[in-house]
N, C-alpha and C positions, 0 to 999 in steps of 0.2 A: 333835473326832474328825478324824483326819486323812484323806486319801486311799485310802492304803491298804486301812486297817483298814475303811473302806464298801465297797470293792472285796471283801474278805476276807468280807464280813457278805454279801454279795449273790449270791456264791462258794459261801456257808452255805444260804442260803435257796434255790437252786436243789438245790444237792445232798440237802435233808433234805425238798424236795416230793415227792408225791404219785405216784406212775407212773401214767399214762392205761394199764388192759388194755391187750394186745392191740397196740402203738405204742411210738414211741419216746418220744411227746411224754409233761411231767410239768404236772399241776398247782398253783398257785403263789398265791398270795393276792394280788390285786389289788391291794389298797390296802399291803400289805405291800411290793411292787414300788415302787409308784410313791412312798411315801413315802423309799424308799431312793434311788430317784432323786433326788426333791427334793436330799434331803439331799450327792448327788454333786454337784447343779448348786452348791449355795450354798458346796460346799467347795473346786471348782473354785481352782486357780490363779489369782491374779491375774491372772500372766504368760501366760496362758493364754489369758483373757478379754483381753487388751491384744494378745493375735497375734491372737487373732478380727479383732479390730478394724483390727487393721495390714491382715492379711492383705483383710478387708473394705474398706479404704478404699485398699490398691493397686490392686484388684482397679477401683473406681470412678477411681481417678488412670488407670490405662490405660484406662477406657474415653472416660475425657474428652480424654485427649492423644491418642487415635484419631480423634474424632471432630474433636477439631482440628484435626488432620495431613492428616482428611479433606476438612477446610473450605480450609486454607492450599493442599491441592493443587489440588481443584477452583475455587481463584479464581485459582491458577497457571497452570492448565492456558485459565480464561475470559481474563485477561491476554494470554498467550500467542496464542488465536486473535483477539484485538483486536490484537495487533501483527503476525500474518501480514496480519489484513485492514489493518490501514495500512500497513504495506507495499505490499501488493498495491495500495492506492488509491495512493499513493505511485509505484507503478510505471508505471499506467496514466495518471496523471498527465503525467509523464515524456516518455510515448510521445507520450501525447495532443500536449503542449506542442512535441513535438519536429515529430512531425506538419504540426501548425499553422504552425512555424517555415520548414518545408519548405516547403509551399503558398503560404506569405506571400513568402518567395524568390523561388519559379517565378511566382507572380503579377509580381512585380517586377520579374523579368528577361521575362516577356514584355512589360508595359506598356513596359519600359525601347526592348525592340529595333521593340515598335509605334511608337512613339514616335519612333525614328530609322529607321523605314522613312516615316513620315509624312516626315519631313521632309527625306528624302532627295527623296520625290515631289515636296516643294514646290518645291525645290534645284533639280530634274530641269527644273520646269516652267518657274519663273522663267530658269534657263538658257536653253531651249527658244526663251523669249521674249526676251532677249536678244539670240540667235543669230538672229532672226527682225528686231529690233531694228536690230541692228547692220549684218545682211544689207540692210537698206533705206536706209539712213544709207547705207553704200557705193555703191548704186546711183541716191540722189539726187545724193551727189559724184560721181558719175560720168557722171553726166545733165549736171552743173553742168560740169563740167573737158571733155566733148565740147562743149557751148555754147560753153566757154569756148576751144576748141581754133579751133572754127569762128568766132570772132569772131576771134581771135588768125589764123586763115587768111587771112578776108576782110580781114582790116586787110594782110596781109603783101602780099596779091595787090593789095588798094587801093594798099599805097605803090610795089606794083613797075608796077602800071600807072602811077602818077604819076612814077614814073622813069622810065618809057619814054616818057612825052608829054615829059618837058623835055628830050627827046634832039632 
């Protein structure tokens, strides 16, 4: 029996039930019903049963490729804030190092300029001493060259007396 013709029989058996009084509703045999259904399900379309099924297993392909989409975005989106945070370690890194670079600099230019102020002192000092040095050393030769003026006198005055007695 084909399609139709159970359509046609079901068609029948509504139109030839019973009228409830008093309503619109009609009376109808139960099992008379439900055997006609049987009988629609088992006549059903192949094509028909195979779109259930398509249409059922689309219906499961989107919800799988959703939940995909949803997994691939939310480890997109986890990725994503692991590379702002390395960045941002990255950056502070940077700073940090740059920081340190500075600090290490200014340490070394002021060690550098302590360093020749030290030994500018010592310069200063040792000069100092020198000049203190030097100042004594002049005034020994000069102790020495008056002795030596006044012996070189007395000799002069010795030979001019000695030339005035052979006169």
């Amino acid at each position: 029996m084909d399609l139709e013709t159970q359509i046609n029989e079901l068609e029948e058996l509504v139109s030839k039930a019973r009228r409830v009084p008093l309503s619109s509703s009609i009376m109808v045999s139960e099992k008379g019903l439900f055997d006609l259904i049987d009988q629609l399900r088992a006549n059903l379309p192949e094509e028909l049963k195979q779109a259930r099924w398509i249409i059922k297993e689309r219906s499961e392909m989107l919800d799988e490729a959703r939940r995909e989409a949803d997994k691939i975005l939310a480890e997109a989106r986890m990725r994503a804030e692991e590379m702002v945070a390395e960045t941002e370690v990255v950056r502070a890194a940077k700073k940090e190092s740059a920081e340190l670079l500075e600090e290490a600099r200014s340490n070394a230019r002021k060690i550098r300029l302590e360093a020749e102020d030290y030994a500018d002192e010592k310069l200063a000092n040792l000069e100092a001493t020198l000049h203190r040095l030097v100042s004594t050393i002049r005034k020994g030769r000069e102790k020495l060259q008056g002795k030596v003026e006044k012996v070189q006198d007395v000799e002069m005055i010795e030979d001019d007396a000695s030339d005035e007695t052979q006169f």
